[in-house]
ZAVODO-518496 format. One record per residue (C-alpha): residue in one letter; x, y, z. Coordinates in Angstrom, 1 decimal, always signed. Example, Ala and Ser with C-alpha at 12.3 -4.5 7.8 and 13.67 -1.06 7.14 Angstrom:
2
<marmi><residu>a</residu><c1>+12.3</c1><c2>-4.5</c2><c3>+7.8</c3></marmi>
<marmi><residu>s</residu><c1>+13.7</c1><c2>-1.1</c2><c3>+7.1</c3></marmi>
% end
This chain:
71
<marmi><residu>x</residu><c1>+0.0</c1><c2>+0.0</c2><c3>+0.0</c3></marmi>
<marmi><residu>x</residu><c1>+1.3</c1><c2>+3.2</c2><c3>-1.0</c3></marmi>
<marmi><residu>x</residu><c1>+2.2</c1><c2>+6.1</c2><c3>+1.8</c3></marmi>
<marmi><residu>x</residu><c1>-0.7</c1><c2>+8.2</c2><c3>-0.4</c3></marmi>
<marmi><residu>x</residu><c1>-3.4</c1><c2>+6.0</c2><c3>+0.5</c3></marmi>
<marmi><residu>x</residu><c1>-2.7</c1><c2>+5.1</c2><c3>+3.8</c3></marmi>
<marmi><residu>x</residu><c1>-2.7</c1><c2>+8.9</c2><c3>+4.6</c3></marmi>
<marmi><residu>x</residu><c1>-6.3</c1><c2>+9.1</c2><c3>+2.6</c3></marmi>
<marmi><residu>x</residu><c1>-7.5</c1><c2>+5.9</c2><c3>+4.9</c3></marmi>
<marmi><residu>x</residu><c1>-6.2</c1><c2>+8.1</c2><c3>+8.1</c3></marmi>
<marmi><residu>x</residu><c1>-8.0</c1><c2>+11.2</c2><c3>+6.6</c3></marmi>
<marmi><residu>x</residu><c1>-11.3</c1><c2>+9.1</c2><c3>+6.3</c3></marmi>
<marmi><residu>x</residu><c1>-11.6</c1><c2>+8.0</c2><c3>+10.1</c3></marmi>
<marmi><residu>x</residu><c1>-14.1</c1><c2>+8.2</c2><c3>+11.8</c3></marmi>
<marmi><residu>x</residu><c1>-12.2</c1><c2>+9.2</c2><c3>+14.7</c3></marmi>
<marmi><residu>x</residu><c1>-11.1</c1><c2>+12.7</c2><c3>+15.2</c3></marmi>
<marmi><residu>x</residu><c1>-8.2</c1><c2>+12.2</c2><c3>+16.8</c3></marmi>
<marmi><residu>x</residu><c1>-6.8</c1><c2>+10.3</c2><c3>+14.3</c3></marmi>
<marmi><residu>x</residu><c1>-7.3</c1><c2>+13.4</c2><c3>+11.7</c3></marmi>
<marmi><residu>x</residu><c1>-6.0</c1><c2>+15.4</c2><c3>+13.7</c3></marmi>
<marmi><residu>x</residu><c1>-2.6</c1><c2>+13.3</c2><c3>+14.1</c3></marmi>
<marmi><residu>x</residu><c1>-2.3</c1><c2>+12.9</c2><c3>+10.5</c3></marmi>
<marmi><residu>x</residu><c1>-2.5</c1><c2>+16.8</c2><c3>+9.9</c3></marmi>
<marmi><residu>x</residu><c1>+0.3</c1><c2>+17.7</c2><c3>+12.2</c3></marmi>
<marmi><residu>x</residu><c1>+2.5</c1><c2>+14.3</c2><c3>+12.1</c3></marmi>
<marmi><residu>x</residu><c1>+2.4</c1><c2>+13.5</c2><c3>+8.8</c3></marmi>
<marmi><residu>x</residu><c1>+1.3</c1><c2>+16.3</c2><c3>+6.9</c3></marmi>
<marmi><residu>x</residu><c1>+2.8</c1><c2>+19.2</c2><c3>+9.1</c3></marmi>
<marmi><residu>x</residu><c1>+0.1</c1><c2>+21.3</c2><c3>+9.2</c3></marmi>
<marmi><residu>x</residu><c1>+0.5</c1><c2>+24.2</c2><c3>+11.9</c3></marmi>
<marmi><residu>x</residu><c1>-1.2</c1><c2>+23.8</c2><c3>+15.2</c3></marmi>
<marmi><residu>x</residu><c1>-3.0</c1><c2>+27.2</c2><c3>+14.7</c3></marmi>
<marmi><residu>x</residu><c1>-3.8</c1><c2>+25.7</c2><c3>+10.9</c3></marmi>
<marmi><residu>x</residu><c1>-7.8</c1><c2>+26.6</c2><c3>+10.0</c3></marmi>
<marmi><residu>x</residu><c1>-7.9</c1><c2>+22.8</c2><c3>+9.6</c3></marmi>
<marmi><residu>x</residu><c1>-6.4</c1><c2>+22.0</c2><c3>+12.4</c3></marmi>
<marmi><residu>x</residu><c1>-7.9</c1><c2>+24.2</c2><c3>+14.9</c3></marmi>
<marmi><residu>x</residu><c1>-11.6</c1><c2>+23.3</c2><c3>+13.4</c3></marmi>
<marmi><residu>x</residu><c1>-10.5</c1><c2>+20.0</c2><c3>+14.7</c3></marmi>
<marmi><residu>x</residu><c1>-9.5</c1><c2>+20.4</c2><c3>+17.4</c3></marmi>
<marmi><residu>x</residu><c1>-12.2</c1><c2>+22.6</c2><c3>+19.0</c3></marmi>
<marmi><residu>x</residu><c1>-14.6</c1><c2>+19.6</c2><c3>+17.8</c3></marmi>
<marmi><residu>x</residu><c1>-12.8</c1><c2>+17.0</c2><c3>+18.9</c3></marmi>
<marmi><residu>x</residu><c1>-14.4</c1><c2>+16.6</c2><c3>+22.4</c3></marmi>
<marmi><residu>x</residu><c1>-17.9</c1><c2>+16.9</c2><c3>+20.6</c3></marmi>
<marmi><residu>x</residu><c1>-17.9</c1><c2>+14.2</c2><c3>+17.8</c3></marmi>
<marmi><residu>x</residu><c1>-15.1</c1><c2>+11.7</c2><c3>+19.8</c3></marmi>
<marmi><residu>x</residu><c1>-16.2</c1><c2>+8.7</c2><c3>+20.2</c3></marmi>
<marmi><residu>x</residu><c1>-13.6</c1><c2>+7.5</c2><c3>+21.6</c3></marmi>
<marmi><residu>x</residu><c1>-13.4</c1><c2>+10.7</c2><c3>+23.9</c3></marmi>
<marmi><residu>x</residu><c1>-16.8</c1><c2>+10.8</c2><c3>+24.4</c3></marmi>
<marmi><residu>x</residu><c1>-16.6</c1><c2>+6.9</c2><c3>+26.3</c3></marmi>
<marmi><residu>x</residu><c1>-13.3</c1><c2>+7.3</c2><c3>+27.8</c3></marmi>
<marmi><residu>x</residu><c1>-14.6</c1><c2>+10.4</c2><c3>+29.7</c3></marmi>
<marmi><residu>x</residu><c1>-18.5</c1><c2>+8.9</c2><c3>+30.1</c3></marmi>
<marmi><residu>x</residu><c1>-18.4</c1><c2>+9.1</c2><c3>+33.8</c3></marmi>
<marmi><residu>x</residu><c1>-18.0</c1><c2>+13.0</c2><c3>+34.0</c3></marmi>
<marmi><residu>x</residu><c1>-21.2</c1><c2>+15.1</c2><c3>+34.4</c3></marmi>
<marmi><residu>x</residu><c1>-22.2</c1><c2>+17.2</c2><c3>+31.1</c3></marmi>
<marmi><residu>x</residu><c1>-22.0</c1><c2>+20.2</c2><c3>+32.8</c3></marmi>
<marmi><residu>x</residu><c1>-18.3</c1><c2>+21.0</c2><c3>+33.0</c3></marmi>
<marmi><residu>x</residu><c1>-18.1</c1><c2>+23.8</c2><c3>+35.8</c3></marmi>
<marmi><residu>x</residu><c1>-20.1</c1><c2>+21.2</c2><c3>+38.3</c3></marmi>
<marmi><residu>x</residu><c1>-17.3</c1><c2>+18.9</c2><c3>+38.2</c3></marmi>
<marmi><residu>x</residu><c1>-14.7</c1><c2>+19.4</c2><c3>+40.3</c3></marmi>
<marmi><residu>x</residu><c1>-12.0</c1><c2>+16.3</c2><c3>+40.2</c3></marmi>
<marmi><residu>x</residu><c1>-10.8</c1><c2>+15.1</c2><c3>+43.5</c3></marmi>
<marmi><residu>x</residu><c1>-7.8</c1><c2>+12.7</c2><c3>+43.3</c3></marmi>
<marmi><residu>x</residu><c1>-8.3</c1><c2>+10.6</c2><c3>+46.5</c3></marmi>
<marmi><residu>x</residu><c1>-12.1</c1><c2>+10.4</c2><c3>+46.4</c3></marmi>
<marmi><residu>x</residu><c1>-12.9</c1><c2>+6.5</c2><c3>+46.2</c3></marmi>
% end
């Protein structure tokens, strides 16, 4: 498989983050890109990956208040 196609396949994902790490590792785009940014201020949106790692946290961010020893 060719480096152009496996770059197209990364593009294609469903998965933000993996977009996002193709722009900037093997594309070098610019962190403050247009691409890039729209990516990255979507990412915690349309993740779902992110979206079930970080499940167990309330939907309202400022009610959350993480405390590291709380069982």
């Amino acid at each position: 498989m060719k480096i152009k196609n496996v770059i197209e396949r990364l593009l294609e994902s469903h998965e933000p983050a993996v977009k996002l790490k193709t722009y900037l590792r093997l594309l070098d785009y610019d962190n403050n890109s247009s691409t890039v940014r729209k990516i990255t201020k979507n990412i915690k949106k349309v993740s779902p990956l992110l979206s079930s790692l970080f499940s167990f946290l309330p939907k309202d961010e400022k009610s959350y208040e993480f405390q590291a020893y709380n069982k």
